[in-house]
C-alpha positions in Angstrom: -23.9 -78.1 5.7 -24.1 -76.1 2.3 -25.4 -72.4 2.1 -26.2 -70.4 -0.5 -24.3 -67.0 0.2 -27.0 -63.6 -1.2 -25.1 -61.3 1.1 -22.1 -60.4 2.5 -21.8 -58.2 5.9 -18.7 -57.0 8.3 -19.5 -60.1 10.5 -22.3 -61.7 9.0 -23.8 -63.5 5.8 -27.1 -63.7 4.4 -27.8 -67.7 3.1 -30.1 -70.2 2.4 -29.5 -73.7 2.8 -29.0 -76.4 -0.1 -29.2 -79.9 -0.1 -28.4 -82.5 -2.1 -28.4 -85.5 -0.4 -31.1 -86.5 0.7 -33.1 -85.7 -1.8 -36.4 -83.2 -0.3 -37.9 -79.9 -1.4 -41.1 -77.9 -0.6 -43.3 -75.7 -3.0 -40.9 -72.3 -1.7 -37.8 -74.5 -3.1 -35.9 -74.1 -5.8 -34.6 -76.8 -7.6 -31.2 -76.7 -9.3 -30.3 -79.0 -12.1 -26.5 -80.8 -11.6 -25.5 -79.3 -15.1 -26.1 -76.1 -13.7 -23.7 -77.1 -10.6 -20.2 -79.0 -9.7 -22.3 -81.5 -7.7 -23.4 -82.9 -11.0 -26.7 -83.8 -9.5 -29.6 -81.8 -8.8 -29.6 -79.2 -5.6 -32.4 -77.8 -3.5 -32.2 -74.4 -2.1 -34.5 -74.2 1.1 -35.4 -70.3 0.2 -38.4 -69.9 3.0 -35.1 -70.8 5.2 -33.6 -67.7 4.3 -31.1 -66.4 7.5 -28.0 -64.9 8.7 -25.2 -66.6 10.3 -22.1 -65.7 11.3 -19.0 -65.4 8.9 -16.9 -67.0 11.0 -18.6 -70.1 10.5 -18.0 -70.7 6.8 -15.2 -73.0 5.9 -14.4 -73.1 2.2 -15.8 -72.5 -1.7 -17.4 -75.4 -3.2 -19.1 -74.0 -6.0 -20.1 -70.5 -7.8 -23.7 -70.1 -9.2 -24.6 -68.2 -11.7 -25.7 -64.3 -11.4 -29.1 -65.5 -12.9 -29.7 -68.4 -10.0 -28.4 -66.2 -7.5 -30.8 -63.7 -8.2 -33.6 -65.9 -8.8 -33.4 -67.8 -5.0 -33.0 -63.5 -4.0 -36.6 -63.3 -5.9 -38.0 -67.1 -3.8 -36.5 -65.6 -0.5 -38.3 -62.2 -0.5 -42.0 -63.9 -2.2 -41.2 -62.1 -5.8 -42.2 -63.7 -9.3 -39.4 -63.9 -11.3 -39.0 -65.8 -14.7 -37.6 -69.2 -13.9 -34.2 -69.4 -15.4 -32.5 -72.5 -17.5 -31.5 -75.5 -15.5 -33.8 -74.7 -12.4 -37.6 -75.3 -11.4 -39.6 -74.6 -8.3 -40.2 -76.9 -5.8 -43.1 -79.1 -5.0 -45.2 -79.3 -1.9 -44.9 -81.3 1.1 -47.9 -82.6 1.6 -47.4 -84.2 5.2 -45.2 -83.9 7.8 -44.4 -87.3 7.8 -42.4 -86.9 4.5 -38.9 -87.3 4.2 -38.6 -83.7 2.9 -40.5 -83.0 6.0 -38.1 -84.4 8.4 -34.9 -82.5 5.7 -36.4 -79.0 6.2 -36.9 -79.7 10.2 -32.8 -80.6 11.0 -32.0 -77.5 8.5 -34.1 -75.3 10.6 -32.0 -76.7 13.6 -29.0 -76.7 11.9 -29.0 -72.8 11.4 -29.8 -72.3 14.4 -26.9 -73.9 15.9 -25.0 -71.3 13.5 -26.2 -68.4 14.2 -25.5 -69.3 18.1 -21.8 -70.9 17.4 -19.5 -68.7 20.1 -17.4 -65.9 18.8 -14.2 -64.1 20.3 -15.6 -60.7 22.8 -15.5 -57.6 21.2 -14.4 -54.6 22.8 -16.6 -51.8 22.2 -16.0 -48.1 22.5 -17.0 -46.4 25.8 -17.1 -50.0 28.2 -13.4 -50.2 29.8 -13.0 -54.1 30.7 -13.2 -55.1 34.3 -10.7 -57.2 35.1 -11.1 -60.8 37.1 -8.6 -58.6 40.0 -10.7 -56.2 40.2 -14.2 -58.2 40.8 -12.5 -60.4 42.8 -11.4 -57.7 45.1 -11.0 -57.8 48.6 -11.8 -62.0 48.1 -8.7 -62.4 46.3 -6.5 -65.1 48.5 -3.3 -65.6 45.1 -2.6 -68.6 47.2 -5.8 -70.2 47.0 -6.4 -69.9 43.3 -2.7 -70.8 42.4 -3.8 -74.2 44.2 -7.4 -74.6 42.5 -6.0 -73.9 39.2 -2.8 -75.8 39.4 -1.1 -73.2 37.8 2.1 -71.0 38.6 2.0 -67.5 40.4 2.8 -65.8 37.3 0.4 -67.3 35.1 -2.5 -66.6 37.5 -1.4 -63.2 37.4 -2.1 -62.9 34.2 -5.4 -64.3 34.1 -6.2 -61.9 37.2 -5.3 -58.7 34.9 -6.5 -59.8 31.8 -3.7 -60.6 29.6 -4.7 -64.1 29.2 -7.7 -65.5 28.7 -10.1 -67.9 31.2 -11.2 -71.2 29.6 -14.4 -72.3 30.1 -12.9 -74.9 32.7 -11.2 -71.8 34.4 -14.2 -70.0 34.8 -15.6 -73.0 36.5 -13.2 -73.7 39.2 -12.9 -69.7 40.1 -16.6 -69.4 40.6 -16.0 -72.3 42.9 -13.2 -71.4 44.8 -14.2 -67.2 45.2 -18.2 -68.0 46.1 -18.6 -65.6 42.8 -21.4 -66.6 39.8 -19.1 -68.3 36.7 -21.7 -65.5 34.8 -19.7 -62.8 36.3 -16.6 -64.0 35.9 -16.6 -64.6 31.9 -17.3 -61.7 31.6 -14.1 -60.2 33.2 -12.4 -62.2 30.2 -11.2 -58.8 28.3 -12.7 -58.4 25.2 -10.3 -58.1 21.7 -9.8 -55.0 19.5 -12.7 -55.3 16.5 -10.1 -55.8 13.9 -8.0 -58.3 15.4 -11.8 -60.1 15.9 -12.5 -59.4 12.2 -9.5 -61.1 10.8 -9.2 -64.0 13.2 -13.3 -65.2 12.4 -12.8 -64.5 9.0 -13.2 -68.1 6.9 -9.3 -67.9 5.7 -8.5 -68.5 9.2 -11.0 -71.3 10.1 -8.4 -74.5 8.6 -5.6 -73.1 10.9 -8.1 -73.0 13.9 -9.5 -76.6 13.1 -5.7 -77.8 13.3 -4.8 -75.9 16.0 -7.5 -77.7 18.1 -7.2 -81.3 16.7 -3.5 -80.8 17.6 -4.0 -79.2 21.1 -6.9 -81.4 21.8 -9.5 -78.6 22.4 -12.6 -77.6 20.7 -12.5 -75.0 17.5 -14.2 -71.9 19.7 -11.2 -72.2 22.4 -8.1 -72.9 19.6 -9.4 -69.5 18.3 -10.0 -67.8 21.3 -6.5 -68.9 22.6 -4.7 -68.0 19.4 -6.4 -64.3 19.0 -5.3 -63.5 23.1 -1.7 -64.5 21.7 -1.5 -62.2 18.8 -2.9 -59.6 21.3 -0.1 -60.6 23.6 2.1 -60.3 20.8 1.2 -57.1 19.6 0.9 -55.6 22.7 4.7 -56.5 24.0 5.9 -54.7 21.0 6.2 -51.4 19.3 5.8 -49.6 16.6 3.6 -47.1 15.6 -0.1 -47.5 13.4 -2.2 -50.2 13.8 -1.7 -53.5 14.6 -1.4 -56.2 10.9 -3.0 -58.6 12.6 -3.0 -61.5 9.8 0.6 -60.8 10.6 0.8 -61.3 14.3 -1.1 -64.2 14.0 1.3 -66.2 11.7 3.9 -64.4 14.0 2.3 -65.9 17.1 1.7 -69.7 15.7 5.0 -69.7 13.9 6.8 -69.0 17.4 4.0 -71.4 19.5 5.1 -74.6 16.8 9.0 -73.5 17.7 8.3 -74.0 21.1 7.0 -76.8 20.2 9.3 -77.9 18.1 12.1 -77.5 20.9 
C-alpha cells in the first residue's frame, strides 16, 4: 500500500492513501500527473481517507512530492480551497457504488484499518509496575506441570515466569490451558519494554531486519520484533554501564551474537 505522509509524530503518521494501479478516484481526490512523480503515470491521492497509522508500519521511501502537492492534498484533507497546482487536478465523482473506483476506495478504507490495528511491542508506562506471570499464577503455580505443557527446560520457564522473556502467542495459549487462568490475563503479565527501546525497534529503519528475521525463523513480523526487542532488553540488562541504554546498539549487538550462535 502507498501513503502520502502530511505528518510525522513520536509513534505515529498522518497519511492519505495513493493509488495507481488500478486506476479510481472520487470528486475529494486529487489526481497527480506521472511527470510530477517516479511512477511515471498518473497517482490518486484518496484525501477524504485521510488517517493516522502507526510508524512502525512504513517500510521504505518510494518517492518525494513536491512542497506545493504536499500542501495542496493538506488543503483536500481538511475541505480548504486552494489553487490547483501544475501537474495535478481534482478528482471526479463516483457516481455508483458499483464503480470500480467504488470497490478501490472500499479495500483502502479496510486496508487502513488493518494498519492502524497492526500489533506493536507493550510499552511500559510510568507509575504501572509489571505483574509478572509468577506472581498471577500464585499459589497455582505446579513448575512441573508447565515445564511439561510447554516442552521447555526448567530454566527457560523460569524466565517466562519472572518476566525476562517474553510469552508467544502459542505460550499464552497452552498456560491459560494448563493454570484454568483466562489467556487475557496472562498477556498481559508479558512485561512491557522501556519507551525508547519501543521507539527505536518500530521505527521503519528497523522493519527489513524484522521481515528477515521472521522469514528466516519462520514466524510472523509482530513476533520476530517482539522476540528481538526482549533480547536487546536481555542484553542491556545483563550489563553495565552507566546512562541510558543505545538501543540501535544493543540491537545489532543482540542479532550479531543470535546469527553466531547460529552460525556455530
Amino acid at each position: 500500500m502507498l501513503v502520502l505522509i502530511l505528518d510525522v509524530e513520536t509513534h505515529e503518521v498522518s497519511v492519505v492513501p495513493v493509488t495507481i494501479d488500478p486506476p479510481g478516484e472520487d470528486e475529494n481526490s486529487v489526481v497527480v500527473a506521472g511527470s510530477r512523480t517516479a511512477f511515471g503515470v498518473n497517482a490518486t491521492v484518496w484525501a477524504s481517507l485521510a488517517s493516522c497509522i502507526p510508524l512502525r508500519v512504513l517500510e521504505r521511501v518510494v518517492d518525494a512530492w513536491g512542497e506545493d502537492l504536499v500542501e495542496f492534498a493538506v488543503a483536500r484533507t481538511r475541505g480548504q480551497s486552494r489553487s490547483v497546482p501544475t501537474g495535478v487536478r481534482e478528482g471526479l465523482p463516483i457516481r455508483s457504488a458499483l464503480e470500480p473506483a467504488a470497490e478501490v476506495r472500499a479495500t483502502l478504507t479496510d486496508d487502513l484499518e488493518y494498519l492502524r490495528h497492526a500489533p506493536g511491542l507493550p510499552v511500559e508506562e510510568d507509575g504501572q509496575p509489571p505483574q509478572t506471570l509468577a506472581s498471577l499464577l500464585g499459589d497455582r503455580l505446579d513448575l512441573g506441570a508447565l515445564c511439561a505443557a510447554l516442552h521447555l527446560p526448567q530454566p527457560q520457564v523460569m524466565k517466562l515466569l519472572r518476566g525476562k522473556t517474553p510469552l508467544s502467542p502459542d505460550q499464552i495459549d497452552t498456560v491459560a490451558s494448563a493454570t484454568g487462568l483466562p489467556s487475557a490475563e496472562i498477556a498481559q503479565t508479558v512485561r512491557p519494554l522501556p519507551a525508547d527501546l519501543v521507539l527505536v525497534a518500530e521505527h521503519p529503519r528497523w522493519r527489513p531486519v524484522w521481515v528477515r528475521r521472521a522469514q528466516r525463523l519462520g514466524v510472523s513480523e509482530t513476533q520476530a520484533r517482539l522476540s528481538g526487542g526482549y533480547g536487546a532488553f536481555a542484553l542491556a540488562a545483563r550489563q553495565t554501564g552507566g546512562g541510558p541504554a543505545a538501543w540501535d546498539a544493543r540491537l545489532r549487538q543482540f542479532l550479531r551474537g543470535e546469527n553466531g550462535a547460529e552460525d556455530k
